[in-house]
TIROTI-958761 format. One record per atom (N, C-alpha, C): x, y, z. Coordinates in steps of 0.1 Angstrom, whole numbers, plus 5000, padded with zeros to 4 digits. Last residue first. Layout:
<mitors>
XYZ
...
</mitors>
This chain:
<mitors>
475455024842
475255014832
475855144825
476155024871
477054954867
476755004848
473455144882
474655224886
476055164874
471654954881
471054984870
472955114876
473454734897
472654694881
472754844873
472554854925
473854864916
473754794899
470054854924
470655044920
471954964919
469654584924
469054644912
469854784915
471254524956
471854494937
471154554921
469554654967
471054714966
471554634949
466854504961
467154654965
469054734956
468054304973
467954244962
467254424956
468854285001
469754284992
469554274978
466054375007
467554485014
468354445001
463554224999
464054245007
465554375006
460154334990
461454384983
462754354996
458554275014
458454245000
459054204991
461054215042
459854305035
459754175021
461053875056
461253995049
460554085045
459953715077
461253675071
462553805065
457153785086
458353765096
459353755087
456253805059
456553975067
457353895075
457853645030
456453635040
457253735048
459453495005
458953625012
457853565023
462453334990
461353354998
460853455007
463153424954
463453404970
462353444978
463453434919
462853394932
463053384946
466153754912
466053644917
464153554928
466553984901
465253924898
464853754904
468854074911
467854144916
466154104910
470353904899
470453864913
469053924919
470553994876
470253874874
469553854890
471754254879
470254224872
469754104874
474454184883
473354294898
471854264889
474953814872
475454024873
474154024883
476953594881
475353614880
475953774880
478953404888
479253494883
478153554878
478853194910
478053154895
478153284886
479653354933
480053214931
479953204921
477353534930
478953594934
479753454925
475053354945
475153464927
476553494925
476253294965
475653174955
475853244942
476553524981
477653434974
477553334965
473953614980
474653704972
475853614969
472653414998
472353474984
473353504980
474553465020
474553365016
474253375002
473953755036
475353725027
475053575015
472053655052
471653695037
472453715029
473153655077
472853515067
472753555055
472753895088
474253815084
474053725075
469853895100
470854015089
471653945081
469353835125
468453805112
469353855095
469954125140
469753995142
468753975129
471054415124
470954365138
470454155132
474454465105
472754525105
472554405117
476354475071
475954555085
474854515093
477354315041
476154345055
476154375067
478454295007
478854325025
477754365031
479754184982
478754234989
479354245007
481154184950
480954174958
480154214968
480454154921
481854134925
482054114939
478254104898
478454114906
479954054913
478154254863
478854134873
478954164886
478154454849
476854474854
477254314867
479654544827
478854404823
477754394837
479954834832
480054774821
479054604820
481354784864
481154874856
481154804842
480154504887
481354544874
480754704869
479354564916
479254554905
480254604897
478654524952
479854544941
478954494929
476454654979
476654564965
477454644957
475854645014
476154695002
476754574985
472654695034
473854575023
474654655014
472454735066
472754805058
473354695048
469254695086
470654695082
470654705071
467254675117
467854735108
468754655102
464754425124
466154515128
466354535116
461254325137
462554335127
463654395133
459754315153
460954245159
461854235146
456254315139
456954335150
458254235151
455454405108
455754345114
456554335124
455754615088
454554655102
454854505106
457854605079
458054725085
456754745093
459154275071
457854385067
458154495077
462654215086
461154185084
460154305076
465154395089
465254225085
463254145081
465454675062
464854605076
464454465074
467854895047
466454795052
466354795062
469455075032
469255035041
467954965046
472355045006
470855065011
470454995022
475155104987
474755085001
473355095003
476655024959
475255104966
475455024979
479155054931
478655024950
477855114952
481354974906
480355044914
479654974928
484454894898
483654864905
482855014908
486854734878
485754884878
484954884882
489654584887
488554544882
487554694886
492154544895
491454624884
490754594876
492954444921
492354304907
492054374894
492654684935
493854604934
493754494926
489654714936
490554774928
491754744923
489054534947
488054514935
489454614925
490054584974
490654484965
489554444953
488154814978
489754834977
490454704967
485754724979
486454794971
487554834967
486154334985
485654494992
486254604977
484654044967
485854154969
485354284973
482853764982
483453864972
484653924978
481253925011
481953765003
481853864988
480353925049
480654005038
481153845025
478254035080
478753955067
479554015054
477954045108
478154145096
478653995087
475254175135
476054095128
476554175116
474954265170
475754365154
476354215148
474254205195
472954185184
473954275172
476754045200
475854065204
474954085198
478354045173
479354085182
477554115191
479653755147
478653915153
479053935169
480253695111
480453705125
479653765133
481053515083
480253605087
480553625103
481953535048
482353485067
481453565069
483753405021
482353445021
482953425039
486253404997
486353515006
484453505016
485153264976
485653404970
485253464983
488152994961
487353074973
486353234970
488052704946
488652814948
487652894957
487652414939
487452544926
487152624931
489952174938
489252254950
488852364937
488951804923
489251954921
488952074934
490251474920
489451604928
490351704924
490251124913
490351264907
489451364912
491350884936
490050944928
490251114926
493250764948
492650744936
491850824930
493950894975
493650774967
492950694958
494751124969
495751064974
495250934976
492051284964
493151244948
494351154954
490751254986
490551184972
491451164960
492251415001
492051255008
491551164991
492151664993
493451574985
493251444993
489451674994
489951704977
491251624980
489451735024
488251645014
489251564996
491051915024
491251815029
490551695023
489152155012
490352135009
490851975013
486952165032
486652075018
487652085007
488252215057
487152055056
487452025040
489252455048
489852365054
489552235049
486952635042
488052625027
488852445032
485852615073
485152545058
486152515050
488052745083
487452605084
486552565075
490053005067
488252945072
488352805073
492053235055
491553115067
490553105068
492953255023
491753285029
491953195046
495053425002
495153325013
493753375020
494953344958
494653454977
494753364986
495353434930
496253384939
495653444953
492953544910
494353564913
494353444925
490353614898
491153524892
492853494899
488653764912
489553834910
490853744899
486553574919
486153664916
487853734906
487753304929
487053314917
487053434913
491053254938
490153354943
489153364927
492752994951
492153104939
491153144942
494852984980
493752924970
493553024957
497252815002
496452954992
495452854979
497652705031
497752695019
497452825010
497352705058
498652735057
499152705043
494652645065
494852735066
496552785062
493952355034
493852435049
494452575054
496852135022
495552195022
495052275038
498952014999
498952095013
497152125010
501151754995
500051824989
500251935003
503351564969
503651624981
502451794979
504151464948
504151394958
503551474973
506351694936
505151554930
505451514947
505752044946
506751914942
506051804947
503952204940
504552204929
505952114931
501352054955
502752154956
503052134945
497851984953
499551934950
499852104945
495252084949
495552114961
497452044962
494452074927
494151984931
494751994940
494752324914
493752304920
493352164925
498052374931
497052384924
495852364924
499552584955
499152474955
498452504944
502252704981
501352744964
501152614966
501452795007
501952695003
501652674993
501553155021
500853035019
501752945008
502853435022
503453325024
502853165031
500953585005
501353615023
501653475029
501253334982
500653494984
500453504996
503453154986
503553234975
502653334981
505952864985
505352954991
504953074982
507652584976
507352724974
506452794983
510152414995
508552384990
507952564985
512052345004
512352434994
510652384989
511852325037
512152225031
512252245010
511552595042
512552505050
513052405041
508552555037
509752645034
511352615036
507452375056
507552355039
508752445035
507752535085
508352415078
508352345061
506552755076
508052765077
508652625073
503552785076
504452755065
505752705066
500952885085
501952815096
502952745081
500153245075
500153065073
501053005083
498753395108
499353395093
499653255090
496453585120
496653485121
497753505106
495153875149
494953785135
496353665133
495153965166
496054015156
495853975150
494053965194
493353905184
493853975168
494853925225
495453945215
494853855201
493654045257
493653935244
494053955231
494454115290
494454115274
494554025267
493354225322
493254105310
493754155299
493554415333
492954325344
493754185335
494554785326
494054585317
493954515332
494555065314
494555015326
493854885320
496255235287
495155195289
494755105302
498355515282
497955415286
496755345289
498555675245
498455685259
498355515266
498555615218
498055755223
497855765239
500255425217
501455555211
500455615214
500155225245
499555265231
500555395233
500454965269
501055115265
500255135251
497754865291
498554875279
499054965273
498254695324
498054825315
498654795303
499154495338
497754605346
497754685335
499154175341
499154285333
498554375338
501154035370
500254055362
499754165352
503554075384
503453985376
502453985365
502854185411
502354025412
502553995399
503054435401
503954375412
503654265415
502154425367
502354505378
503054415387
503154535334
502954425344
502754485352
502554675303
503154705315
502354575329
503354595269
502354595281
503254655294
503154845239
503854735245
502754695258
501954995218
503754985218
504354895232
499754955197
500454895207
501454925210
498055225178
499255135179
499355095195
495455365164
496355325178
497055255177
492555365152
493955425145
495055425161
490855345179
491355325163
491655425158
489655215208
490655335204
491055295190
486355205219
486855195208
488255285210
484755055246
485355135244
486255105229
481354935243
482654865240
483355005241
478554915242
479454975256
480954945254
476954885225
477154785234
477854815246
477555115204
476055095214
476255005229
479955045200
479855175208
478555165219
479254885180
480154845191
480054945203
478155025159
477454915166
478054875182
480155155150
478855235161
478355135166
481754995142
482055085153
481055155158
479854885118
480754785130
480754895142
479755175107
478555075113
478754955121
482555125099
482355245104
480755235111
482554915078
483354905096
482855035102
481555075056
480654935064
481154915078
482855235049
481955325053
481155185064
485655075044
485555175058
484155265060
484754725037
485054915032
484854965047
485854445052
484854505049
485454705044
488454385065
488054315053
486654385052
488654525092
489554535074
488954455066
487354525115
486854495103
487454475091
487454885122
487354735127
486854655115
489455115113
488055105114
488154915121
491655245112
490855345114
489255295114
494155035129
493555075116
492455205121
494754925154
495655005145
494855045135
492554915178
492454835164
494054935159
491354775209
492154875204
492654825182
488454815232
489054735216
489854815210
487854655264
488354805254
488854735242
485154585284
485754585269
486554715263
484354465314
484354605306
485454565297
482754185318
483754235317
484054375306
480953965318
480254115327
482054155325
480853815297
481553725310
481353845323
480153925273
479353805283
479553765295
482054065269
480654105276
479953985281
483453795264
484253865276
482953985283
482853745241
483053655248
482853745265
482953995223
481053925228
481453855236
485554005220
484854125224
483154065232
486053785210
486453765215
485353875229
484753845179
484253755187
484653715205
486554055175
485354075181
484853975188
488953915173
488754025185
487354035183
488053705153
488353695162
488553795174
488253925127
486753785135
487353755147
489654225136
489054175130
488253995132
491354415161
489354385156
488954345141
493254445185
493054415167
491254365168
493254375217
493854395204
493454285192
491054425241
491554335230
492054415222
491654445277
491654495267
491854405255
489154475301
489954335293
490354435281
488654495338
488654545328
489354455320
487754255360
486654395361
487154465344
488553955365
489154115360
487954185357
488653685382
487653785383
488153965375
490653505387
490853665392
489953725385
489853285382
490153295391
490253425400
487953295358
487253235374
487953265384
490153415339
488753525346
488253465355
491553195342
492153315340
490853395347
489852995325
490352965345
490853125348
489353085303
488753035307
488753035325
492253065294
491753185292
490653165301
492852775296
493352865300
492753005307
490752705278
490452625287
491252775299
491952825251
490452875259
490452845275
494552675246
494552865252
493352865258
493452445249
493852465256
494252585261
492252455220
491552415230
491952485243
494052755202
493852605209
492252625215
493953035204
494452965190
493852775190
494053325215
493353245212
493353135201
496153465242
495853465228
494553335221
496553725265
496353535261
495853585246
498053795296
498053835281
497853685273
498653715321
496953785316
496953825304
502153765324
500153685329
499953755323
503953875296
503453875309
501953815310
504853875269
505053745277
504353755291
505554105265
503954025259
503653845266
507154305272
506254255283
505254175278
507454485238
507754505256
506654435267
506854295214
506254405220
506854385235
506754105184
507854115199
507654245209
503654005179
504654085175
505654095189
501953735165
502553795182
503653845180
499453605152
500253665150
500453725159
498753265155
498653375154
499953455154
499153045125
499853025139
498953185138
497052755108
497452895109
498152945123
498252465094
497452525097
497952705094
499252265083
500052285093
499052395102
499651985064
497652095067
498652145081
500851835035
500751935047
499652005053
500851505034
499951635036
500651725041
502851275008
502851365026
501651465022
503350964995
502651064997
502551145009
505050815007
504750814992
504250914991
507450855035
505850885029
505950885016
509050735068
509150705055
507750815046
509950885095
508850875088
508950845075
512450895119
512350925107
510650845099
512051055154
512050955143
511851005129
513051145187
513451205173
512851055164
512051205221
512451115212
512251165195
511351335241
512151465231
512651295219
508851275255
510451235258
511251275250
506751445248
506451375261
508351315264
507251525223
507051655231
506951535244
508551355196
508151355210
508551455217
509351485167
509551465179
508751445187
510051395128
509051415143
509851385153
511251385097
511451415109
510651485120
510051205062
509651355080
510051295089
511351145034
511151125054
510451265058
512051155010
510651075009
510651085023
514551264999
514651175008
513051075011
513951514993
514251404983
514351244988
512551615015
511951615003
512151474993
512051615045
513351575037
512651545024
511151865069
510551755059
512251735048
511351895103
511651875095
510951785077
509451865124
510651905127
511451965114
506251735136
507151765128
508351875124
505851645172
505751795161
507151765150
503451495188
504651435179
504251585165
501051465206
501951505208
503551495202
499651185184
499651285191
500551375196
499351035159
500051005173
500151165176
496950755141
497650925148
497950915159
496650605118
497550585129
497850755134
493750495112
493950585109
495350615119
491050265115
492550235108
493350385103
489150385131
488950365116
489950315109
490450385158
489250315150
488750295139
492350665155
492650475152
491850395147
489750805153
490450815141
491050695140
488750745182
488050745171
488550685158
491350875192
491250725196
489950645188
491451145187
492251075181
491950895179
487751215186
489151235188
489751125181
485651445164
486251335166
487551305171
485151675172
484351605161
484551465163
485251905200
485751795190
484751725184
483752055217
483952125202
484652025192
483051995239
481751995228
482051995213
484951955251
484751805249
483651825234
484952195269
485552195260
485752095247
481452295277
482652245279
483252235267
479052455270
480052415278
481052385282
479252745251
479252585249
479952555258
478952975260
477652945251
478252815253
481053095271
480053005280
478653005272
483053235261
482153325265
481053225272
484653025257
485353115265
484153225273
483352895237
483652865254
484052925259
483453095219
482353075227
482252965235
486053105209
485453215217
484353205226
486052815198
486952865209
486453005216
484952795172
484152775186
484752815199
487052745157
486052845156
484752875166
487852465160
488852605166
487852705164
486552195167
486152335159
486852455168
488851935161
488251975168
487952175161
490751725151
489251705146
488151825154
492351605182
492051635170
490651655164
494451735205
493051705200
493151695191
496751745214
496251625222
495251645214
499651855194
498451925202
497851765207
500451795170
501451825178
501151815189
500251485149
499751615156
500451665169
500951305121
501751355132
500451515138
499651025109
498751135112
499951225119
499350775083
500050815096
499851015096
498050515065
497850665071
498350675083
497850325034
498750335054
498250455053
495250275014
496250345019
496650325035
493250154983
493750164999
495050245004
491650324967
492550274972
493450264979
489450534971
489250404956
490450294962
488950555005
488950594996
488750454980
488750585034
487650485024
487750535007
491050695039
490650595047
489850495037
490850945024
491950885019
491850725024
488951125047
488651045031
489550945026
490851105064
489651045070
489250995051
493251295059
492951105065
491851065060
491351495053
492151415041
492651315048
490451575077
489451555068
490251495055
492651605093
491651475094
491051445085
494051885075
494451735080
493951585082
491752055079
492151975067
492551865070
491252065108
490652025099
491151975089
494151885124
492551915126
491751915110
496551725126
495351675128
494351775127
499651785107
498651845114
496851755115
500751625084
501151685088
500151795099
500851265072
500051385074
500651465085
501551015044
501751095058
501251265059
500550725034
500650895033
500850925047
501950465016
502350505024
501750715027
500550234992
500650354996
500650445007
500849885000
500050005000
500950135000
</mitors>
């Protein structure tokens, strides 16, 4: 049999064991994971933290001792070290007795994932500075507030993760400060759309400092964080969370002369193979194609993950798969402020030069004499000229976020602002007005694009 070896247990990773398991043909599978879980929803991490999901046991899919069960050899605590290309080996270590072995593979995965981002800042190493990446950061983070109780929490960076971080910690009755370096929360949405992020956040009670820089922490006499320096002053912390966002976990491919390519993801094609035979990647420490823009982009999402891993469990045993690329769809919320967005924001409609028009309009999630609707705002990209929808974005209270969905189905299938705004979709007053929000925003962008 065909020997594959896998580089990271969660999503991708399992999800290309796991197919490659019952695949056209048979296969050895050897799993290295560095961490004790596998298979488990890192995107749930905030909301243990915030105490929507109990315990931590909720968020696995499947553990390791499962994956054996299926003829799947993963060994846990064992961090790949090294890859030897020509050689056909990975070098792993035991984190439990520092023991070193060589791993034969016909085939290797890489799914190494995403590490966050932790800039060398004065004192970041100090208590009560946590980051959110594991099981085990939450569990952490988690005992952190039962035990000392912090009255104030500052988060850095506001994009999905600091906010969601931001709803964790209201939840927990903890006063919120959200410091962003940018001028709006959100980067991946336009600055008129983050700019309804920030009021929304405002409403909640969230203190906003943006456009702010970190310039470091200050500890106090037990060791613990009491404050954050910023270039516009100090901020007083109990807690900080560091929600900087995330970059590919790459180095080791690199290392091993495996290319790397757009914000130093693991070039791959569409069948998810490196550009050396034998040897695939899938998940957050890959790049994909971006349908809209036709280019080269790194997306992190657990979904891109599952059904990247999916793709090379199949072509690693036998059966011909294609991944056909991302265009960027997430949604998040931060108490009753959801936001969606998919496609390309304006800026990067621009940077693809591509000729983009945009309407913004404002609705309501139900009929207007219907009780318990909520406001919000859609905006719609369109080509100048062919009228192609390029992208969308949603502001607005409960009920709101989902409606991204439409628009990426249309987005997806390259459907222009005419096509979308004649689309059948379901009406009744609890669901929507008449005429709902996004199908509004795409006819003035239609008739704006012509």
């Amino acid at each position: 049999m065909r020997r594959v070896v896998v580089i990271g247990g969660d999503a991708a990773g399992m999800s290309a064991a796991a197919q490659a398991s019952r695949g056209a043909e048979p296969v050895e599978l050897v799993v290295f994971e560095k961490g004790e879980y596998t298979s488990y929803a890192a995107c749930g991490l905030p909301y243990l933290v915030g105490g929507v999901v109990a315990d931590a046991g909720r968020l696995v899919a499947r553990t390791p001792e499962q994956h054996r069960a299926n003829g799947i050899d993963v060994r846990t605590g064992h961090e790949v070290t090294a890859i030897d290309v020509a050689g056909r080996t990975v070098e792993a270590r035991s984190l439990a007795d520092g023991h070193t072995l060589r791993q034969p593979f016909d085939d290797l995965v890489i799914a190494t994932g995403a590490v966050p981002i932790r800039p060398p800042l004065p004192n970041i190493d100090t208590n009560g500075i946590a980051a959110l990446h594991t099981i085990p950061d939450a569990v952490a983070l988690d005992a952190a507030i039962r035990d000392r109780s912090p009255r104030r929490a500052v988060v850095v960076g506001g994009g999905y993760i600091g906010l969601e971080m931001v709803e964790a910690l209201l939840r927990r009755g903890i006063a919120v400060t959200l410091v962003e370096k940018l001028d709006q929360p959100m980067a991946t949405i336009d600055p008129d759309m983050g700019a309804r992020v920030a009021d929304g956040l405002r409403q909640l009670g969230v203190e906003l400092r943006l456009g702010v820089g970190v310039a470091g922490f200050e500890p106090g006499a037990d060791g613990w964080v009491r404050s954050v320096a910023t270039d516009s002053g100090e901020i007083p912390a109990d807690l900080v969370v560091l929600g900087l966002g995330v970059r590919p976990n790459s180095q080791l491919a690199a290392d091993a002369g495996i290319p790397v390519g757009e914000r130093g993801a693991i070039v791959t094609d569409a069948r998810m193979a490196t550009p050396v035979p034998g040897i695939w990647a899938a998940g957050d420490c890959a790049q994909s194609l971006h349908r809209v823009s036709q280019r080269p982009t790194w997306v992190a999402l657990g979904t891109h993950a599952n059904k990247q891993g999916r793709v090379v469990g199949l072509n690693v045993s036998g059966t011909e798969a294609r991944f056909p690329g991302v265009i960027g769809t997430a949604v998040t919320k931060v108490e009753g402020v959801e936001i969606g967005r998919t496609g390309l924001s304006e800026r990067e409609a621009a940077a693809a030069d591509l000729d983009a028009v945009a309407e913004v309009i404002e609705g309501t999630s139900r009929a207007h004499y219907y009780p318990g609707g909520s406001s919000m705002a859609v905006k719609v990209l369109a080509e100048r000229g062919s009228g192609r929808l390029l992208g969308a974005q949603i502001v607005g209270g409960a009920e709101s976020a989902k409606r991204i969905d439409a628009l990426a189905v249309a987005i997806w299938n390259g459907m222009t602002a005419d096509d979308f705004a004649q689309l059948d979709l379901g009406y009744a007053p609890p669901f929507s007005p008449v005429w709902d929000t996004p199908l509004i925003a795409a006819r003035r962008a239609g008739d704006e694009a012509r």
